[in-house]
N, C-alpha and C positions, 0 to 999 in steps of 0.2 A: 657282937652277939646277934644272932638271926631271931627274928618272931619265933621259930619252930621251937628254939631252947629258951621261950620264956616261960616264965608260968605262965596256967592255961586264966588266970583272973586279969592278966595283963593284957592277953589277944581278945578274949571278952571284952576287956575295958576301952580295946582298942577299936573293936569292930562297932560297938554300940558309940562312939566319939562317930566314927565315920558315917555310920546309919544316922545318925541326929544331924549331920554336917548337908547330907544329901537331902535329909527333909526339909529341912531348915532351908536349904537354896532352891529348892522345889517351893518354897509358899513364897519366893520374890517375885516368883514370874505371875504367880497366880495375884500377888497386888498388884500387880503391873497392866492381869486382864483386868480386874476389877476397879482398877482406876479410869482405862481406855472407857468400862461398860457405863461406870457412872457419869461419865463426860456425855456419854454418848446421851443417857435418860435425861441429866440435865438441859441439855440441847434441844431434844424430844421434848422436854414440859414447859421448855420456853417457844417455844414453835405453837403448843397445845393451847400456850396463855394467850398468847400473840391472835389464834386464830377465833379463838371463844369470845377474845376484845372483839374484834371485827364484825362478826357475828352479830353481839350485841349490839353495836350500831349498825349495822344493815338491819337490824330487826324495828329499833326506834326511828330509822330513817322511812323504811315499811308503814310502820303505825303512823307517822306521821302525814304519810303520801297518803294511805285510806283513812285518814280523816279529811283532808282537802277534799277527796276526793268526792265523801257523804252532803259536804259544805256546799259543792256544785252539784252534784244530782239534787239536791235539796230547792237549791236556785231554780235549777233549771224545771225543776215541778210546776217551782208557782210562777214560773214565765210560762209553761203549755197552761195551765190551768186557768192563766190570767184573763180577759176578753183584749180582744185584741185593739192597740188603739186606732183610733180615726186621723187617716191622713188629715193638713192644713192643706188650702189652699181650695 
């Protein structure tokens, strides 16, 4: 028996199985980008963490360096400031 001598609720039924078959394998490929995109942001936000760490210690390494830094201009004030001493001898 050909499609042509079925009933028309059978080629209906038929063509809506194959329409649902073609969508259905069309949303594989689309998890497949969606798995490659979210590897990819993951990767991205660990790279993001990675560099925001660093950051933050080049930043307390900074604050650190300008405070040594205030420590000796401070010194070095009251060494100009001081009178100067008198050789021995």
């Amino acid at each position: 028996m050909s499609l042509t001598k079925q009933p028309p609720s059978m080629a209906r039924t038929l063509g809506v199985a194959i329409a649902a078959a073609l969508v259905l394998g069309g949303c594989a490929t689309y998890d497949d980008d969606f798995a490659r995109v979210n590897s990819r942001l993951d990767q991205l936000d660990s790279q993001v963490q990675g560099a925001a760490q660093s950051a933050e210690s080049a930043n307390q390494s900074a604050q650190q360096a300008n405070q040594r830094l205030d420590s000796l201009e401070n010194r070095v004030q009251q060494l100009e400031g001081s009178p100067g001493r008198v050789p021995r001898g």
